[in-house]
C-alpha positions in Angstrom: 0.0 0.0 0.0 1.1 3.7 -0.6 1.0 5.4 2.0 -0.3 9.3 2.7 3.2 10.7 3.5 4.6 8.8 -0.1 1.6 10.1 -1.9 2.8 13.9 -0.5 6.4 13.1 -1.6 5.4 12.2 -5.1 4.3 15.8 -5.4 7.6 17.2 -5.8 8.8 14.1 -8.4 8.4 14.6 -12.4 6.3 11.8 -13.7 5.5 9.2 -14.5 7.9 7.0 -12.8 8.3 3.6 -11.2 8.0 3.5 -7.5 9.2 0.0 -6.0 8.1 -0.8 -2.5 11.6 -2.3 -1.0 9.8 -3.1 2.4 7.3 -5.4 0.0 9.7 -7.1 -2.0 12.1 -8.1 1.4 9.0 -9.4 2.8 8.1 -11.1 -0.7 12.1 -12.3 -0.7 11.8 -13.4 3.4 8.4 -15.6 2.6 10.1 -17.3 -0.5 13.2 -17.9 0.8 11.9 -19.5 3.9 9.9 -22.2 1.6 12.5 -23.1 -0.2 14.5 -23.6 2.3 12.2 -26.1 4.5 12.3 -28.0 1.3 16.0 -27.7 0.2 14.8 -26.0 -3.2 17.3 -23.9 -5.4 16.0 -20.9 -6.5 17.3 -18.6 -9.8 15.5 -15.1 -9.9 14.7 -14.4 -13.9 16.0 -11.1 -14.3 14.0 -10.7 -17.3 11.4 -10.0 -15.3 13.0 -7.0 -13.7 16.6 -6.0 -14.1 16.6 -2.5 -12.5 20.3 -2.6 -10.4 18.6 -1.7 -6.8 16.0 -4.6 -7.3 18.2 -7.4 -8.0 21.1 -6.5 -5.9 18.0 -7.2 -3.1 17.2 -10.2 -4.2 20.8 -11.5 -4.4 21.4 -10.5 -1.0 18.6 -13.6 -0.4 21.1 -16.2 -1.3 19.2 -16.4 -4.6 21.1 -17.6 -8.1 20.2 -15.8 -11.3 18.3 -17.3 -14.2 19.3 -15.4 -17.4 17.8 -15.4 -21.3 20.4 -13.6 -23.4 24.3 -13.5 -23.1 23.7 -9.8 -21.6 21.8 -10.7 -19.0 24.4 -13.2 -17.8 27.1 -10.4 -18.1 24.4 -8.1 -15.7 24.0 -11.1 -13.8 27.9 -11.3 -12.9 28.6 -8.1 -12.9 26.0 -7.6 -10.1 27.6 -10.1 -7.9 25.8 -13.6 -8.4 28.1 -16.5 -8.5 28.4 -17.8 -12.1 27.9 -21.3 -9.9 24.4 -20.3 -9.8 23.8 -18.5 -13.2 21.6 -20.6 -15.2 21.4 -19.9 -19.0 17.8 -20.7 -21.0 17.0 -19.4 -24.8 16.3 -21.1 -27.9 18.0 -18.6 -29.8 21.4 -18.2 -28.1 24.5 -16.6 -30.6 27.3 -18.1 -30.4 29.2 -14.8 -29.2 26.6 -15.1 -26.0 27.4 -19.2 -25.8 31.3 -18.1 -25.8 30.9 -15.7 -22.9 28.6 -18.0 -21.1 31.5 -20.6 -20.7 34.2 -17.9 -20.1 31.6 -16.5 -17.4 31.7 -20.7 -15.8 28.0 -20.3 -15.3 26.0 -23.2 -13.9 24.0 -24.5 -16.5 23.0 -24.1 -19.8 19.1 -24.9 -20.6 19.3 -26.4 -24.0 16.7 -25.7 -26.4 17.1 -27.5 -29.3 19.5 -30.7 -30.3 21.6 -28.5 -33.0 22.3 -26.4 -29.8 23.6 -29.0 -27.8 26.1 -29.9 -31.2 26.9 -26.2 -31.1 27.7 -25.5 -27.6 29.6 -28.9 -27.6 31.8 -27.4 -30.5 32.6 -23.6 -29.0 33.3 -25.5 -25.3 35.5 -27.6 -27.3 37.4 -24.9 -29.3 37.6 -23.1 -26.0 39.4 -26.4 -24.2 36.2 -26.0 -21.9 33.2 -28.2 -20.9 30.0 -27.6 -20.7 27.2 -27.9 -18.2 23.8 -28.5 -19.6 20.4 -29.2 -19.1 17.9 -30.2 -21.4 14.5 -28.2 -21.6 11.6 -30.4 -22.3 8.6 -29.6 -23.7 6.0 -31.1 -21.8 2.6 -30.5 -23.9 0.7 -28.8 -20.8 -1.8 -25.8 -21.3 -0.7 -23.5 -18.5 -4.2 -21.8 -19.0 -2.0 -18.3 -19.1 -2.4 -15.5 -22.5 -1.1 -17.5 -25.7 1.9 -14.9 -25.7 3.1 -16.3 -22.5 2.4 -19.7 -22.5 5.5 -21.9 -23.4 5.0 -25.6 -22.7 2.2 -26.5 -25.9 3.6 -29.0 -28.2 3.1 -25.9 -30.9 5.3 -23.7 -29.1 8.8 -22.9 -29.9 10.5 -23.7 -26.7 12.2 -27.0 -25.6 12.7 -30.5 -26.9 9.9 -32.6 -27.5 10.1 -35.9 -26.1 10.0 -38.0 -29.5 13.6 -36.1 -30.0 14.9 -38.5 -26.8 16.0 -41.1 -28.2 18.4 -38.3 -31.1 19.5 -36.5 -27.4 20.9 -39.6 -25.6 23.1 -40.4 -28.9 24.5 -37.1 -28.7 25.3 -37.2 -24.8 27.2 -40.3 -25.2 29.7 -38.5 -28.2 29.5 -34.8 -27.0 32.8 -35.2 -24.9 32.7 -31.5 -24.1 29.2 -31.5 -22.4 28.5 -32.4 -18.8 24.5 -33.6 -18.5 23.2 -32.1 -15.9 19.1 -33.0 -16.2 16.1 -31.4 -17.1 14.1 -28.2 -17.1 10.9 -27.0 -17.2 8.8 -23.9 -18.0 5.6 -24.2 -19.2 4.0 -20.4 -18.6 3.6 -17.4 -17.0 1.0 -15.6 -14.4 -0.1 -19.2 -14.1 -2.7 -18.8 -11.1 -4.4 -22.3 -11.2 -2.2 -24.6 -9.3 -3.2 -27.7 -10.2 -1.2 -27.3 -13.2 1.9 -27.3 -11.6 0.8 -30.4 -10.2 -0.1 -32.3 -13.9 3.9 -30.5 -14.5 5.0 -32.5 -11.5 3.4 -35.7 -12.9 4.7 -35.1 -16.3 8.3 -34.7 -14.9 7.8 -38.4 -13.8 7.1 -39.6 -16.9 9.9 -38.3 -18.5 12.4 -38.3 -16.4 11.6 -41.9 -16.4 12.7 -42.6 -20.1 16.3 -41.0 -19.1 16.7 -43.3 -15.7 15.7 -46.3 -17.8 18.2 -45.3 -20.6 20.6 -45.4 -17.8 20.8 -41.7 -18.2 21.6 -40.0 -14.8 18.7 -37.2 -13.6 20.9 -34.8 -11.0 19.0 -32.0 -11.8 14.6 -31.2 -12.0 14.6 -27.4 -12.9 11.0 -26.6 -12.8 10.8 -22.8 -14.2 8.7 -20.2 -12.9 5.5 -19.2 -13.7 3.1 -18.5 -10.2 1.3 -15.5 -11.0 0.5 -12.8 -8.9 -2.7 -11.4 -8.0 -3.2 -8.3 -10.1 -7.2 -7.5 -9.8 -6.1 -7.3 -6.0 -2.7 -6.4 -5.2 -3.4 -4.2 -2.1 -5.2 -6.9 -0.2 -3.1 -9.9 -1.5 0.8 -8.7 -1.9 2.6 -11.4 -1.7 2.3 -14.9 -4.3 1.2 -17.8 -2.5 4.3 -19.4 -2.1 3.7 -22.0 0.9 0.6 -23.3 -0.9 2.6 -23.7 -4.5 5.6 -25.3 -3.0 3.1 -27.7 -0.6 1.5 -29.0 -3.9 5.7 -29.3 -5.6 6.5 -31.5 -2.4 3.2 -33.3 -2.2 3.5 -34.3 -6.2 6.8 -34.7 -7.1 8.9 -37.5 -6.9 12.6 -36.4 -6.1 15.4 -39.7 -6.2 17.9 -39.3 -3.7 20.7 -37.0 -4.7 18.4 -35.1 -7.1 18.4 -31.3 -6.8 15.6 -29.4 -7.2 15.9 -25.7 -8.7 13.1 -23.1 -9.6 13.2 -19.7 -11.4 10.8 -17.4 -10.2 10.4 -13.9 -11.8 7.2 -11.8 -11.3 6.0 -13.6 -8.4 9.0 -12.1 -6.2 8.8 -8.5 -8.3 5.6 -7.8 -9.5 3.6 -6.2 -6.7 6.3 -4.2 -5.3 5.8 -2.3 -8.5 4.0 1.0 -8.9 3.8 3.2 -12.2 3.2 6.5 -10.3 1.4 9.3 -13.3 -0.3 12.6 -13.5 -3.3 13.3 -15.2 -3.1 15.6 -17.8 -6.5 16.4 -19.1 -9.9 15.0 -18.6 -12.2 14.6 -21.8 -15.4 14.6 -21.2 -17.6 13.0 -24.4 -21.1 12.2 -24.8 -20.9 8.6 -23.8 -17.4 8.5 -22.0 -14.7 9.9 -19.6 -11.6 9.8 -20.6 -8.8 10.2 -17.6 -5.4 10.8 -20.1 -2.3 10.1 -18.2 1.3 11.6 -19.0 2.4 7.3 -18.7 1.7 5.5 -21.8 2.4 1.9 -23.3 6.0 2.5 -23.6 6.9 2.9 -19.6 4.3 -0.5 -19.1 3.5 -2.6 -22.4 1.5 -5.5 -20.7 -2.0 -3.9 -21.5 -1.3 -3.2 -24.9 0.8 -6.3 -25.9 -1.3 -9.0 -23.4 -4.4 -7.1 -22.6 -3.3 -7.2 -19.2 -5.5 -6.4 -16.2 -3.7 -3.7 -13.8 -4.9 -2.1 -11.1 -5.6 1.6 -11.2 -5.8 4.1 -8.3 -6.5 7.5 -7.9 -3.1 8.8 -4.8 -4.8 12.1 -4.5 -8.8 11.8 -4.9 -11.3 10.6 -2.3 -14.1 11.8 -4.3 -17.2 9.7 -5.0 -16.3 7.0 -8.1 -16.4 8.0 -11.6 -16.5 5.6 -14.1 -13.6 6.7 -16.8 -11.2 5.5 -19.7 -7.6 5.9 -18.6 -5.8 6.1 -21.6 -1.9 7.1 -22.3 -0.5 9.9 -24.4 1.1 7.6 -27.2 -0.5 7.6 -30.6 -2.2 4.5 -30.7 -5.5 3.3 -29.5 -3.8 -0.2 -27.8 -2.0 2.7 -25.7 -5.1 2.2 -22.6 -5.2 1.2 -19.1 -8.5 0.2 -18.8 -11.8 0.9 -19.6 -14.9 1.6 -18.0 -13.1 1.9 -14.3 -14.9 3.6 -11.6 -11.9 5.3 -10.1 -12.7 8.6 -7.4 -13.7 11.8 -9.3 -10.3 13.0 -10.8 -9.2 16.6 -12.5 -5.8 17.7 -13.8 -2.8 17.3 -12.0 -4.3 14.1 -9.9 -1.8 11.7 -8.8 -2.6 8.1 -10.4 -0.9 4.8 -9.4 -1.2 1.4 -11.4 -0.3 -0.9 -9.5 1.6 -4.6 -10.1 4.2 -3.0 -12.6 7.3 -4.3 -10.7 7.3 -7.3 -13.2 7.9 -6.6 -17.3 7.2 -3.2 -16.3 10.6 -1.0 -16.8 12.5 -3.7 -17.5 10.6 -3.5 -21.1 10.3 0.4 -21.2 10.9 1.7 -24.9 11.4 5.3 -26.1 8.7 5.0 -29.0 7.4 8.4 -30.0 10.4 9.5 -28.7 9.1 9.8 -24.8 12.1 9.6 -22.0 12.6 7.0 -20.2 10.9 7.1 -17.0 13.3 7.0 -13.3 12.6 4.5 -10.8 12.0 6.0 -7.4 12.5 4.0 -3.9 10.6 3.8 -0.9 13.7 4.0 1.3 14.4 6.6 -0.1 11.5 8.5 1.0 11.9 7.8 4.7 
């Protein structure tokens, strides 16, 4: 929750700008970490989520690894402190300039994509008289029940190895002398919020981690991704993910062999709510049949709405007039360029401070300068003590 003194120090602050509760995201970090550790979890925070320097210096102070998606995000992650032992590397489109770097870097793991990747990374370890850990990412044909955009383990997708490709994978571990199997990994969506597919994920690691142990193919590793969503029509009264009930149903449903590790990669669970995108209203246009509410924040500080139709909360900081129902709309030219329609938000006029809320997760972290609009600055709540 913003608070009223916040609110009053926003008044001197240009907007629109990002305004990340730290007190939030350390309780968020403090409830995660404590659930992975009664289980003996490993945890890799997907800085694609959220890469801003103040926010993941945070969550490595948690003991937490780094899970990265391009070979610059592996150079942010090491050069922000995380120990390459606990930089995992996913993609299915990784250069080989970023594959290079990767192995100079030592990272953990790389999360293969494809079998012409495996051969590839094989080859650049080798020419670099290095070997290369790896594990494979599976696709598990599960409907995550998430946006299309942002669902990644349907057979159609372009992510992971299917599992007819098994049998073309265990050939290549046995000649790949340069690679170092590791296991296998798992990500089948995002903002997933119905648990029991995390449990069908669990039973469908069974299954084919089965084919490997039979093939006398040794499992060490079960990465099971990320993807718990976050509650985004609520985020005042529900802050934090549920965490203990997601990793009760994990430890209830999957089977672990002894000496098998266990590693997750959570992203907007542990960053989203602690997120604000903190605007002004610039005019309000009042038409025959609507209000419109425009904001100086468009779709380039928060894309979600316009790429996903994504839901976000919207609040009024400096109204407590009776509720209006208005279009908030952004100043970019295009008509995607909307927060919501038809809200009933308090009674607003020019110069009223708006929040929308849940915008600590692909929020800044995808912020683009189309029609030429700055970049907006992230502000901090300890800063404003």
């Amino acid at each position: 929750m913003i608070t009223k003194q916040q609110v009053e120090a926003f008044g001197s602050i240009e907007t629109p700008f990002y305004f990340y509760d730290m007190d939030l995201l350390r309780q968020t970090l403090e409830c995660y970490k404590a659930q992975i550790d009664k289980y003996g979890y490993n945890a890799h925070y997907a800085l694609k989520a959220n890469a801003n320097d103040r926010i993941i210096d945070t969550i490595r102070s948690y003991g937490l690894g780094a899970d990265c998606v391009s070979g610059n995000e592996v150079k942010l992650a090491v050069r922000s402190g995380f120990d390459p032992q606990k930089i995992v590397y996913a993609g299915v489109g990784k250069s080989d300039k970023e594959i290079k770097a990767a192995l100079r870097a030592g990272i953990f793991s790389f999360n293969c994509e494809s079998v012409p990747e495996i051969k590839i990374i094989n080859d650049l370890a080798a020419g670099m008289g290095k070997r290369a850990r790896i594990s494979i990412r599976v696709n598990p044909d599960i409907d995550a029940h998430t946006h299309k955009y942002i669902s990644t383990g349907l057979k159609e997708n372009k992510f992971g190895i299917s599992p007819w490709a098994f049998q073309e994978v265990a050939g290549l571990l046995s000649c790949c002398k340069n690679i170092e199997f590791l296991g296998l990994h798992f990500h089948v969506g995002s903002q997933i919020t119905e648990l029991p597919v995390f449990a069908l994920l669990c039973r469908r690691i069974e299954e084919l981690q089965r084919w490997f142990i039979e093939h006398e193919i040794p499992i060490r590793n079960l990465n099971l991704g990320g993807g718990l969503g976050i509650n985004y029509q609520d985020p005042i009264g529900d802050p934090v993910a549920h965490f203990e009930d997601y990793f009760k149903l994990i430890h209830q449903n999957l089977v672990v062999r002894p000496g098998q590790n266990v590693h997750f990669e959570p992203g907007r669970a542990l960053v989203g709510q602690c997120g604000h995108l903190i605007s002004r209203v610039l005019y309000v246009k009042v038409g025959r049949e609507k209000k419109f509410a425009i904001l100086d924040a468009g779709m380039n500080d928060l894309i979600r709405p316009a790429l996903y139709q994504a839901y976000h909360d919207i609040e009024n900081l400096t109204s407590t007039g009776r509720k209006l129902r208005y279009d908030v709309v952004g100043p970019v030219c295009e008509s995607s360029d909307c927060w919501g329609t038809r809200r009933m938000i308090s009674a607003c006029k020019r110069g009223d401070l708006f929040a929308i809320h849940s915008a600590g997760a692909y929020g800044q972290v995808m912020a683009m300068k189309y029609n030429q609009r700055d970049l907006a600055k992230a502000v901090y709540s300890d800063d404003l003590k």
